[in-house]
C-alpha positions as YAML, in Angstrom:
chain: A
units: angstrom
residues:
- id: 1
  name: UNK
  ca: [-20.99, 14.84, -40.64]
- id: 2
  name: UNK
  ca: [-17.99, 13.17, -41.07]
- id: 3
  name: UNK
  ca: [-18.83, 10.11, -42.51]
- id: 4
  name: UNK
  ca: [-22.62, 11.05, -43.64]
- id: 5
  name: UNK
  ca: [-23.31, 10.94, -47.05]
- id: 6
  name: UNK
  ca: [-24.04, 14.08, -48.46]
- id: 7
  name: UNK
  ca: [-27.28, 15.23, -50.16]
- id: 8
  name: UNK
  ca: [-27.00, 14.84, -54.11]
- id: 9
  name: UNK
  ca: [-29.51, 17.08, -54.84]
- id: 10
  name: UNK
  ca: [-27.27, 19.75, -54.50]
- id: 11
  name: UNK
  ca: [-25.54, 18.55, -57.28]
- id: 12
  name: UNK
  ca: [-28.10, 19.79, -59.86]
- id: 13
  name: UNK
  ca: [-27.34, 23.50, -59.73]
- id: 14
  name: UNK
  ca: [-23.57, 22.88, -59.54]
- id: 15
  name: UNK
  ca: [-23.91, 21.30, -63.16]
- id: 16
  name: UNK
  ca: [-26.35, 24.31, -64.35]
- id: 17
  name: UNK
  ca: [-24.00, 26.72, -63.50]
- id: 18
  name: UNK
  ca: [-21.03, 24.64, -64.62]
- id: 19
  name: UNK
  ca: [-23.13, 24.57, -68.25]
- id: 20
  name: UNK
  ca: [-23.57, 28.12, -68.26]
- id: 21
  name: UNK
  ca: [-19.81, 29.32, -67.41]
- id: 22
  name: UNK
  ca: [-18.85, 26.77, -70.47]
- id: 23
  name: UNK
  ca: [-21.56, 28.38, -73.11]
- id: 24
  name: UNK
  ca: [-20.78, 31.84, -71.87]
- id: 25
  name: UNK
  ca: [-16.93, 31.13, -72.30]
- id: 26
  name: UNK
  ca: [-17.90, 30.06, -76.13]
- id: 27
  name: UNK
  ca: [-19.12, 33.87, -76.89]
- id: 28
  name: UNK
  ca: [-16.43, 35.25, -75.77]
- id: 29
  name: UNK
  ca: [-12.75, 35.15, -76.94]
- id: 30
  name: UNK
  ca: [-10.52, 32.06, -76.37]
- id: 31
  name: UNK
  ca: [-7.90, 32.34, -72.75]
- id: 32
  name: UNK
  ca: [-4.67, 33.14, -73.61]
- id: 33
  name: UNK
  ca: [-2.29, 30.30, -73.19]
- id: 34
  name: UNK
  ca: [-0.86, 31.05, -70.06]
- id: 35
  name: UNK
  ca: [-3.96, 31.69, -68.24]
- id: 36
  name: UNK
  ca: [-5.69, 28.38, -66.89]
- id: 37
  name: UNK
  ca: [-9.25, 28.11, -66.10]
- id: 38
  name: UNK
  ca: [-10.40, 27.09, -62.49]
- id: 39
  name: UNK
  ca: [-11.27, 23.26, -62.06]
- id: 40
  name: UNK
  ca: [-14.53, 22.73, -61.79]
- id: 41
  name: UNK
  ca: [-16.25, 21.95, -58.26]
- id: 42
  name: UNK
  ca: [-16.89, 18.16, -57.62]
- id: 43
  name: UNK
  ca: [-20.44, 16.78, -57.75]
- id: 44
  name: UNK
  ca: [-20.26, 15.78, -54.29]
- id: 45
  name: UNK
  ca: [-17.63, 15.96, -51.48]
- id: 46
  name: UNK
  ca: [-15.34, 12.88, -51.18]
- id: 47
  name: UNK
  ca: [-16.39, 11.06, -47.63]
- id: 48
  name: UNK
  ca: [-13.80, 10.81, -45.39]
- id: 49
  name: UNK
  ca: [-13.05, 7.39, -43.84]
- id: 50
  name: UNK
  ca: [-15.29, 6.41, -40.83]
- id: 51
  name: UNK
  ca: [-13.26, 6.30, -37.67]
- id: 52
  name: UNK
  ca: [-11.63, 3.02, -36.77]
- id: 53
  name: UNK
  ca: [-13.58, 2.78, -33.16]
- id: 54
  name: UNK
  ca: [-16.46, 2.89, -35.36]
- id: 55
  name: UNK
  ca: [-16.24, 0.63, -38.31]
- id: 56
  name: UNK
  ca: [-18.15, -2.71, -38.25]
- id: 57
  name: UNK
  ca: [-15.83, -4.88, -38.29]
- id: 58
  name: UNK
  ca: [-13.79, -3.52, -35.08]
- id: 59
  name: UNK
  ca: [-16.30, -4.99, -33.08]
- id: 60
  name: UNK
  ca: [-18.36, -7.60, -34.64]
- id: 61
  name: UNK
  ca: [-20.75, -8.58, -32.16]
- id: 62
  name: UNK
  ca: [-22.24, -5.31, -31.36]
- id: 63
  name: UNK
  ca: [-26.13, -4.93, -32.80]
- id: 64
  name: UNK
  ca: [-24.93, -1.34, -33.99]
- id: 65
  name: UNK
  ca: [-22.43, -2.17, -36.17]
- id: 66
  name: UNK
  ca: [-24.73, -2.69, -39.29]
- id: 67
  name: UNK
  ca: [-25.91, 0.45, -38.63]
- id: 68
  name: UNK
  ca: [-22.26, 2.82, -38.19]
- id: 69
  name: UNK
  ca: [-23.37, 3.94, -34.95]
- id: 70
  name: UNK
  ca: [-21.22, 3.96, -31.85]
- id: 71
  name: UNK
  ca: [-20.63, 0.82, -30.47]
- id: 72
  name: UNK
  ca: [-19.96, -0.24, -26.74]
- id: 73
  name: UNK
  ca: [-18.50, -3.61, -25.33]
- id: 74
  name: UNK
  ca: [-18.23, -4.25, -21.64]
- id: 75
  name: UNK
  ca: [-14.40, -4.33, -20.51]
- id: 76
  name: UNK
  ca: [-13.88, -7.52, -19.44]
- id: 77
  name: UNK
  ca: [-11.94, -7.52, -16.05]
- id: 78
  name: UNK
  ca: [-8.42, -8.11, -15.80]
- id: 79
  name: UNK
  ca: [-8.14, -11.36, -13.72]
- id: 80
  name: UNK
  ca: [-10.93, -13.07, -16.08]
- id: 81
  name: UNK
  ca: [-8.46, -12.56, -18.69]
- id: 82
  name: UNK
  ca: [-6.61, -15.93, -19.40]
- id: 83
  name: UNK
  ca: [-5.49, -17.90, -22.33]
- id: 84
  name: UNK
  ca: [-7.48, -21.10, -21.43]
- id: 85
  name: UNK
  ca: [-11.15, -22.19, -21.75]
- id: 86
  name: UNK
  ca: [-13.38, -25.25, -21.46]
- id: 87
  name: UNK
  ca: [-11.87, -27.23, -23.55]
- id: 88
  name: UNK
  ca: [-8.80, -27.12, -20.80]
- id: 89
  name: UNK
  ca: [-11.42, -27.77, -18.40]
- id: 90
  name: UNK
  ca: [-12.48, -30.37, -20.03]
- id: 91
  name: UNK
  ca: [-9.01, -31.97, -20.47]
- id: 92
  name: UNK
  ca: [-8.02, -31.70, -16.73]
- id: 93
  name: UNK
  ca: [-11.63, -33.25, -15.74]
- id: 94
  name: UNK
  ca: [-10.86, -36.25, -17.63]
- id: 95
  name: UNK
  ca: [-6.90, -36.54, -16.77]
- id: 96
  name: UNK
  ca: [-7.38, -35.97, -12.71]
- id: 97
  name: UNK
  ca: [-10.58, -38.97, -12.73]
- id: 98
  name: UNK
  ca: [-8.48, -41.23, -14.79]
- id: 99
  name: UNK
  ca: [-4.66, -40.12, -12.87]
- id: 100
  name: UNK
  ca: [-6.75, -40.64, -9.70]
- id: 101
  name: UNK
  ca: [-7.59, -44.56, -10.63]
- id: 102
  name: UNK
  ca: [-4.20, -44.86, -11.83]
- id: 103
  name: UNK
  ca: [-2.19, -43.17, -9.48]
- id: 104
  name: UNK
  ca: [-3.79, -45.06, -6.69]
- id: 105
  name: UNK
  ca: [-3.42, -48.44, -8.22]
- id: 106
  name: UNK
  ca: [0.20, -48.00, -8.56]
- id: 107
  name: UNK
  ca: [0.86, -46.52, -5.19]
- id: 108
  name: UNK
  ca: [-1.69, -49.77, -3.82]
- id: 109
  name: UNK
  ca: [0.70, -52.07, -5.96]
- id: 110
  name: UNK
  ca: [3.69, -50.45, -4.90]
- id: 111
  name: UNK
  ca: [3.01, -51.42, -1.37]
- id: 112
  name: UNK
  ca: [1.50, -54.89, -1.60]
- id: 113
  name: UNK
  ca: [4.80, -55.79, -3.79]
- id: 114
  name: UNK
  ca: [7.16, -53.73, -2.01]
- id: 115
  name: UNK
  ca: [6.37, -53.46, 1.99]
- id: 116
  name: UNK
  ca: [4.26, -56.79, 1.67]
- id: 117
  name: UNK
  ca: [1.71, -55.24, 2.71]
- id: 118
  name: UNK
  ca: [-1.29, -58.05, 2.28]
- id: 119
  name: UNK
  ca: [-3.97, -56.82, -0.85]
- id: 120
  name: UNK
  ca: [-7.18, -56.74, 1.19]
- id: 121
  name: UNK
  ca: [-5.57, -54.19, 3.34]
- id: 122
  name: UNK
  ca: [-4.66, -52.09, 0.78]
- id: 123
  name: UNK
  ca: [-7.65, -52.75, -1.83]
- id: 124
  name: UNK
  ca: [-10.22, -53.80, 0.62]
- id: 125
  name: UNK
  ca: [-13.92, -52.44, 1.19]
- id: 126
  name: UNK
  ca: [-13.01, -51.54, 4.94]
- id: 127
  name: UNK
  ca: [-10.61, -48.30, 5.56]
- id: 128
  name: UNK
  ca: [-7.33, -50.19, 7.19]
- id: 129
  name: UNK
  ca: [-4.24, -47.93, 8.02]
- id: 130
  name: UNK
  ca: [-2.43, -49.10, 4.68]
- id: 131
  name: UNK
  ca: [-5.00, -48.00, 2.63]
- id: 132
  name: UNK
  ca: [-5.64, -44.90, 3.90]
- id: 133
  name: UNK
  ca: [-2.36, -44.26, 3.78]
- id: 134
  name: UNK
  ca: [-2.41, -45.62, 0.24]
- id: 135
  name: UNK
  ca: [-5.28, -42.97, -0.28]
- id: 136
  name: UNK
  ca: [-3.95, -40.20, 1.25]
- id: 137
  name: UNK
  ca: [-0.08, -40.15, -0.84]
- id: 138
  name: UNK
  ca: [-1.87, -40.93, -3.77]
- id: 139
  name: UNK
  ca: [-4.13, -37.74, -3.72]
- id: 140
  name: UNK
  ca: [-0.64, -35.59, -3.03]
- id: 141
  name: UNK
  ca: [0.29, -37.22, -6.38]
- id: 142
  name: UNK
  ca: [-2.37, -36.35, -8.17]
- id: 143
  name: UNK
  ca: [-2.54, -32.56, -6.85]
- id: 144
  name: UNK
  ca: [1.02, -32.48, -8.29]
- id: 145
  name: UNK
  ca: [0.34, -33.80, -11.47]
- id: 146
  name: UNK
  ca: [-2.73, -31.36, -11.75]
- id: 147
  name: UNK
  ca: [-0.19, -28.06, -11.05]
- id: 148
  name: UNK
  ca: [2.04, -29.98, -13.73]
- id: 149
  name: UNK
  ca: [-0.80, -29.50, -16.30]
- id: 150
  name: UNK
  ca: [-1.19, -26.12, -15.50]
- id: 151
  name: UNK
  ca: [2.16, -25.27, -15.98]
- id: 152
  name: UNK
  ca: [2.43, -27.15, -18.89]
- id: 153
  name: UNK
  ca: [-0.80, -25.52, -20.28]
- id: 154
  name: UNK
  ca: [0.08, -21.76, -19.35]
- id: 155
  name: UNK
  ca: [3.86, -22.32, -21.07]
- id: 156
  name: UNK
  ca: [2.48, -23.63, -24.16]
- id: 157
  name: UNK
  ca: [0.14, -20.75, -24.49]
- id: 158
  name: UNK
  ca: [1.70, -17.60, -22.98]
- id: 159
  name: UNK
  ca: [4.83, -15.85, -21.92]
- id: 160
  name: UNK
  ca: [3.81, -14.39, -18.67]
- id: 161
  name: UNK
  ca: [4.90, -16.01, -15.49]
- id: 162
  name: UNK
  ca: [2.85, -18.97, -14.05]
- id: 163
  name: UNK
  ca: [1.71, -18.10, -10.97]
- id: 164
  name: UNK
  ca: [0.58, -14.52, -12.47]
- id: 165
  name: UNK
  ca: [-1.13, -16.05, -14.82]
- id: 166
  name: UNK
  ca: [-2.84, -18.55, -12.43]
- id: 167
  name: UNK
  ca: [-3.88, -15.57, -10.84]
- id: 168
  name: UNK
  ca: [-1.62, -15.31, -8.11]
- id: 169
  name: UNK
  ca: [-1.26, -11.58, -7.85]
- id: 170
  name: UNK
  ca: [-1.91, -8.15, -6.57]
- id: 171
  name: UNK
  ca: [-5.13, -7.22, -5.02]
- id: 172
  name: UNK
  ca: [-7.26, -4.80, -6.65]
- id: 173
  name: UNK
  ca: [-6.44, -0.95, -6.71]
- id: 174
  name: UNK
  ca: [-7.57, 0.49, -3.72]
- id: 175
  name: UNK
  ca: [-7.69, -2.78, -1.62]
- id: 176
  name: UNK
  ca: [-4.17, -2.31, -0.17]
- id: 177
  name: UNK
  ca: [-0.87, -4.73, -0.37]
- id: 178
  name: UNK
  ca: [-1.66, -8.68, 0.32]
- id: 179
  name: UNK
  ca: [1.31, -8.79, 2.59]
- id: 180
  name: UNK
  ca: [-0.20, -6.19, 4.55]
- id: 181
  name: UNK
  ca: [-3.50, -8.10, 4.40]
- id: 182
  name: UNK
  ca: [-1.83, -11.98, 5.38]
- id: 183
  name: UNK
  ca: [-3.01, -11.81, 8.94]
- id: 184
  name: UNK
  ca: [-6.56, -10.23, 8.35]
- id: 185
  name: UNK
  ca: [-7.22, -13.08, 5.59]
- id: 186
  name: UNK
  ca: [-6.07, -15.77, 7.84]
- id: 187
  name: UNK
  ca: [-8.31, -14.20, 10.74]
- id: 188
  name: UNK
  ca: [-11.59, -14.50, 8.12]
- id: 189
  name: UNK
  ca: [-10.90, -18.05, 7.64]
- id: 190
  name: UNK
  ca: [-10.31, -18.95, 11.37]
- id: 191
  name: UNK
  ca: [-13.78, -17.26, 12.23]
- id: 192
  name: UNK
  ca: [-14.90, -19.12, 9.09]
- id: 193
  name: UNK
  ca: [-13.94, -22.38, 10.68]
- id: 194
  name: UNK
  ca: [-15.62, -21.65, 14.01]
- id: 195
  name: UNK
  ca: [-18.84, -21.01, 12.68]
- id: 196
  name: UNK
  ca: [-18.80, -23.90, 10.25]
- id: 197
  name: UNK
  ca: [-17.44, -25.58, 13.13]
- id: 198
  name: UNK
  ca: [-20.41, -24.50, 15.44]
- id: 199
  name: UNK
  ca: [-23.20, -24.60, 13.17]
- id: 200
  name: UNK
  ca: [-21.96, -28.55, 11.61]
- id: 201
  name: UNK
  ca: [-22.68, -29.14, 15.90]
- id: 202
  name: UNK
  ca: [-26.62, -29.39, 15.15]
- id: 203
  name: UNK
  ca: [-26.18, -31.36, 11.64]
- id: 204
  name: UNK
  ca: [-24.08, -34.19, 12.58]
- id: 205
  name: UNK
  ca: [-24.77, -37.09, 10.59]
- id: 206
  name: UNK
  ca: [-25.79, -40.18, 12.97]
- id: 207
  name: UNK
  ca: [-23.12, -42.80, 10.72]
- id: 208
  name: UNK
  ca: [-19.65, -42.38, 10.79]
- id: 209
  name: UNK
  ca: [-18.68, -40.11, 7.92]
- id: 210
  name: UNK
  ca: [-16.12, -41.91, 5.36]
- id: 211
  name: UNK
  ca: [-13.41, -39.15, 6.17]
- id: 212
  name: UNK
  ca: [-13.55, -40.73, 10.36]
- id: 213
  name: UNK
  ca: [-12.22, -43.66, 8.60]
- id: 214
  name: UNK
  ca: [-9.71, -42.36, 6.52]
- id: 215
  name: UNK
  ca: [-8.08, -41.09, 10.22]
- id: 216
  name: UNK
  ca: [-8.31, -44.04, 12.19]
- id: 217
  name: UNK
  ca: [-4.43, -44.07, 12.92]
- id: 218
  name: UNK
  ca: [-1.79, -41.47, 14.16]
- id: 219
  name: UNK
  ca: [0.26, -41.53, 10.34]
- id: 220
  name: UNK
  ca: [-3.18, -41.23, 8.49]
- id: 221
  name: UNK
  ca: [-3.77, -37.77, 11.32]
- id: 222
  name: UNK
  ca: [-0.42, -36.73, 10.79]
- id: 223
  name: UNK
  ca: [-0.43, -37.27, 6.75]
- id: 224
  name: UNK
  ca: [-3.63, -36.10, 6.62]
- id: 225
  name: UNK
  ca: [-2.91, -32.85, 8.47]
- id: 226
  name: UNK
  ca: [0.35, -32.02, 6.76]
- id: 227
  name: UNK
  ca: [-1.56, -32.10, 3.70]
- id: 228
  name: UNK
  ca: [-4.65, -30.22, 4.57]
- id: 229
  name: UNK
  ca: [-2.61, -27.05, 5.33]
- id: 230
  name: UNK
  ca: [0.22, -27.56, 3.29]
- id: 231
  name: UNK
  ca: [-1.24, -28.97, -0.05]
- id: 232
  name: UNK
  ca: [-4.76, -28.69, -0.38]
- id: 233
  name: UNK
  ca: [-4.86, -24.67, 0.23]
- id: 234
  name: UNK
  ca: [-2.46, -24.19, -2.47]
- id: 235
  name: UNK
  ca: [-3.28, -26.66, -4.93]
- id: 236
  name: UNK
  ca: [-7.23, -26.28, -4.35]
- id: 237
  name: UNK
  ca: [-7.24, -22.55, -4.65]
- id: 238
  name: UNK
  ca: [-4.91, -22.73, -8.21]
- id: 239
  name: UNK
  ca: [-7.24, -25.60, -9.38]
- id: 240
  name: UNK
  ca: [-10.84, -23.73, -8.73]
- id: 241
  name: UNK
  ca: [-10.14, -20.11, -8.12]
- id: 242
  name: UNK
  ca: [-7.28, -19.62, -10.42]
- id: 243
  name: UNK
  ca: [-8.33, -22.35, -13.12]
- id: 244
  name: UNK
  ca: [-11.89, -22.59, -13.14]
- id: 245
  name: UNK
  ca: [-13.37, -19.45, -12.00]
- id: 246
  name: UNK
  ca: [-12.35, -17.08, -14.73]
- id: 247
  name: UNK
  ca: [-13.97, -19.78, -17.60]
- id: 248
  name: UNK
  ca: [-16.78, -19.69, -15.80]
- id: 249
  name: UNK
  ca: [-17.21, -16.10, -14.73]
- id: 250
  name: UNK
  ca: [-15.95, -14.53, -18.16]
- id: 251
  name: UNK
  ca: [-19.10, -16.95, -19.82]
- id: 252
  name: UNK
  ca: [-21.82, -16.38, -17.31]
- id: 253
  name: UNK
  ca: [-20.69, -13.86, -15.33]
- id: 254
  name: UNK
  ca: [-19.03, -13.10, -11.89]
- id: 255
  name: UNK
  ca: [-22.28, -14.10, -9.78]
- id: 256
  name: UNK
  ca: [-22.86, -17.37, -11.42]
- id: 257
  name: UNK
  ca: [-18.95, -17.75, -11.40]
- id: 258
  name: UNK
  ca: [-18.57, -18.30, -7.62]
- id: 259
  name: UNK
  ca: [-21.93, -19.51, -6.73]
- id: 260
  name: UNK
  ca: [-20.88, -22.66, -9.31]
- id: 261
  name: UNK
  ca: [-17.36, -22.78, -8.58]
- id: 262
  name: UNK
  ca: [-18.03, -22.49, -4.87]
- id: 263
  name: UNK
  ca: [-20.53, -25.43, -4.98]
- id: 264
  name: UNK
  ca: [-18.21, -27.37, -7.63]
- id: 265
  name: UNK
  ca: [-15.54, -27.20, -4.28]
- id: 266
  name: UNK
  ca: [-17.99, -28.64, -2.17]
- id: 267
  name: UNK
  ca: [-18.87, -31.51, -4.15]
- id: 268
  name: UNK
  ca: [-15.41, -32.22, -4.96]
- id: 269
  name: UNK
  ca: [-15.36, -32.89, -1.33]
- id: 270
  name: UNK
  ca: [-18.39, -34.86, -1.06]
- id: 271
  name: UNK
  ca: [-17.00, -38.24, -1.24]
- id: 272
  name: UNK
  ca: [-15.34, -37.25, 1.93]
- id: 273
  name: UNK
  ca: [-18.38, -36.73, 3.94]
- id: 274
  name: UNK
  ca: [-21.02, -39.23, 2.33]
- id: 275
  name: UNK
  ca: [-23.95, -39.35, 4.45]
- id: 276
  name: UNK
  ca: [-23.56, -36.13, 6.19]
- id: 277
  name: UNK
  ca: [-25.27, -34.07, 4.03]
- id: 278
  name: UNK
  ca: [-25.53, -30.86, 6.36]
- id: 279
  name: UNK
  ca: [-21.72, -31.03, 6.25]
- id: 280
  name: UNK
  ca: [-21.28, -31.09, 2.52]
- id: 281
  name: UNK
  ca: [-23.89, -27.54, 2.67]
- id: 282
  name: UNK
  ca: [-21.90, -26.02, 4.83]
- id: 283
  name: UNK
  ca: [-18.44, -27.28, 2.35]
- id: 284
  name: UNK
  ca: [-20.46, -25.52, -0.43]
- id: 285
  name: UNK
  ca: [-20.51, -22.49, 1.80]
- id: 286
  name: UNK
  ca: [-16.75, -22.11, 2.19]
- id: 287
  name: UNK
  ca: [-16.70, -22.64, -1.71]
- id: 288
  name: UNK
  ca: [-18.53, -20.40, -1.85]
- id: 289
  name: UNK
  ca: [-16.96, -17.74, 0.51]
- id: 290
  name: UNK
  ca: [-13.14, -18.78, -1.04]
- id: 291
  name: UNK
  ca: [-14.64, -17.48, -4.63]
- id: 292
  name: UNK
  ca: [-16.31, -14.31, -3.28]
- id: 293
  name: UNK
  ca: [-13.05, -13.69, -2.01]
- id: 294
  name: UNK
  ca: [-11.04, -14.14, -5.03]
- id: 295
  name: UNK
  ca: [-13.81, -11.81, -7.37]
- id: 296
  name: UNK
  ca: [-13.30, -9.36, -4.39]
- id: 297
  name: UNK
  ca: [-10.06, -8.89, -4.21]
- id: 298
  name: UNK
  ca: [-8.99, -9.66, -8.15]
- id: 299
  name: UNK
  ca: [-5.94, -12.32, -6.62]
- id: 300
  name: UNK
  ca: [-5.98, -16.03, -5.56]
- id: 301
  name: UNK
  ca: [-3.72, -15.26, -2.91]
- id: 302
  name: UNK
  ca: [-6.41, -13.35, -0.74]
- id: 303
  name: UNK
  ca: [-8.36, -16.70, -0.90]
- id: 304
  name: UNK
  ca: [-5.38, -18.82, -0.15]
- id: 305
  name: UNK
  ca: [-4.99, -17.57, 3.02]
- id: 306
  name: UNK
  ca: [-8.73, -17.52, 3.84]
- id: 307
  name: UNK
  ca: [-8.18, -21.17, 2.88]
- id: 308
  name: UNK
  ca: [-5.26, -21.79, 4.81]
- id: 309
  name: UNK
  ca: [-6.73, -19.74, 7.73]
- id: 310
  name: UNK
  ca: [-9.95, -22.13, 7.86]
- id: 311
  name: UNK
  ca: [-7.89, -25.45, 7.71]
- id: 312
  name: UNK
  ca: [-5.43, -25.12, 10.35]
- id: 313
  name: UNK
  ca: [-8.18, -24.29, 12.45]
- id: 314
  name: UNK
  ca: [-9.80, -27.16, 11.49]
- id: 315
  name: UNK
  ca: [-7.09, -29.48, 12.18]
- id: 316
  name: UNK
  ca: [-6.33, -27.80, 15.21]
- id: 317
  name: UNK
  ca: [-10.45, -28.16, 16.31]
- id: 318
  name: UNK
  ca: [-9.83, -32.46, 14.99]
- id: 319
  name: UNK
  ca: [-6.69, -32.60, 16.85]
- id: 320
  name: UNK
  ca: [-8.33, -31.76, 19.75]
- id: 321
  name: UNK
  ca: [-11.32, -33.70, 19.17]
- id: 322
  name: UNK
  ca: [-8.81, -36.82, 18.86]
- id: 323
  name: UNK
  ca: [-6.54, -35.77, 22.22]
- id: 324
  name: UNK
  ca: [-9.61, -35.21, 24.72]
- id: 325
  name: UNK
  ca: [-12.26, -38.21, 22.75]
- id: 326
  name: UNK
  ca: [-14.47, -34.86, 22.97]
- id: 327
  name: UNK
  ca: [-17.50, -35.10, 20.30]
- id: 328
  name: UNK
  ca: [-18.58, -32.61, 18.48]
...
């Protein structure tokens, strides 16, 4: 073989003979000076150098590599592959609870000291206008400060474009072009919005969930709904399916990626629907659904528009919920 090590007990009859041609040469008369006498053989023949794909130290963590067999490692698929890992996570955990505090204290400041607004509207236990208001700018705030980090993160650690990187890209080969897929994507999440829509029917909660209060006047409905179709689908989509799914997938797999990822999107949501706990399953379920998407189709812009699909209908569904004093 080619990097076998040969047998060296072939090497005892090389020496015999290698005695006898030098005792026989003895007897007879010395070479002239011009002739030169053949080298002798080599005790064994020199081993060539093991092939790179299979030296040890190519790929360390492979239990044949003691051994110099062939090794084998999984190829790790191209949208898991980013430059980040939990220790970003980690980071951007910490920075979006603490910029949430602080964002919203400054925005509730802001408009106690600068609309005179009176504090107990603004930092009160009931939901006024002002503070949901208050609420409301100050999570479009903190979504943009959370894209900041990401850009900041991906341009201190790579050259490739952002949103690439973010995983805002091509679908799969074989799946097609996403512009030619907009309309079908946007169709999934408005039949995703009808059946969360119609099941939520037989779990409503029988308290007022805390997100009724949050839209107890026209500028918190229209705020509200300029940012859940606007905002949220983008920024929500980079922040779990771009961000968070490859760390988890690429360290537990693409399973266990969306089922926690899609579930970590529901609870983020949670707060928003206290109480109704049927409606925070069903959250988990579109979390759920958005990932599956994204692992599908290799590109958070296939679960973008699912997302953006499912929340216009949504508002569309509240808006005329609001309009007719319908319940649902």
């Amino acid at each position: 073989m080619a990097y076998e090590d040969q047998n060296l007990s072939g090497a005892a009859p090389v020496r015999a003979r290698s005695k006898e041609t030098m005792e026989h040469a003895s007897n007879d008369q010395q070479p002239v000076a011009h002739e030169q006498s053949a080298p002798e053989p080599p005790l064994t023949e020199p081993l060539r150098p093991i092939p790179e794909d299979l030296r040890p130290d190519v790929h360390p963590y492979n239990v044949n590599a003691s051994l110099g067999l062939p090794q084998f490692r999984p190829r790790m698929r191209d949208d898991l592959r980013v430059t980040w890992g939990w220790t970003e996570v980690l980071v951007l955990v910490v920075l979006y609870l603490v910029g949430s505090a602080v964002v919203t204290w400054v925005i509730g400041e802001a408009a106690i000291l600068v609309l005179g607004i009176p504090k107990d509207q603004v930092f009160g236990d009931t939901m006024s206008t002002a503070k949901s208001v208050v609420v409301l700018v100050s999570q479009a705030l903190v979504d943009g400060l959370a894209i900041l980090y990401f850009y900041l993160m991906v341009l201190t650690s790579t050259t490739e474009p952002f949103w690439p990187s973010m995983g805002w890209r091509e679908m799969r080969p074989g799946l097609g072009k996403i512009r030619d897929s907009v309309f079908h994507y946007l169709a999934v999440g408005a039949m995703l919005a009808v059946l969360v829509s119609f099941v939520g029917g037989f779990l409503n909660s029988k308290e007022p969930l805390p997100i009724e209060g949050l839209l107890n006047a026209r500028v918190s409905i229209v705020l509200f709904g300029v940012l859940g179709v606007l905002v949220a689908p983008l920024v929500e989509e980079t922040m779990f399916r771009g961000f968070l799914y490859p760390v988890i997938a690429r360290r537990l797999g693409v399973a266990a990626g969306v089922a926690i990822t899609g579930t970590l999107f529901g609870l983020m949501h949670a707060a928003q629907l206290w109480g109704g706990w049927g409606q925070i399953a069903l959250l988990i379920l579109v979390g759920v659904v958005l990932t599956w998407v994204r692992a599908r189709t290799g590109t958070v812009a296939a679960s973008f528009f699912v997302h953006l699909g499912y929340n216009s209908l949504q508002l569309i569904g509240y808006l005329v919920y609001v309009v007719t004093g319908s319940h649902h």
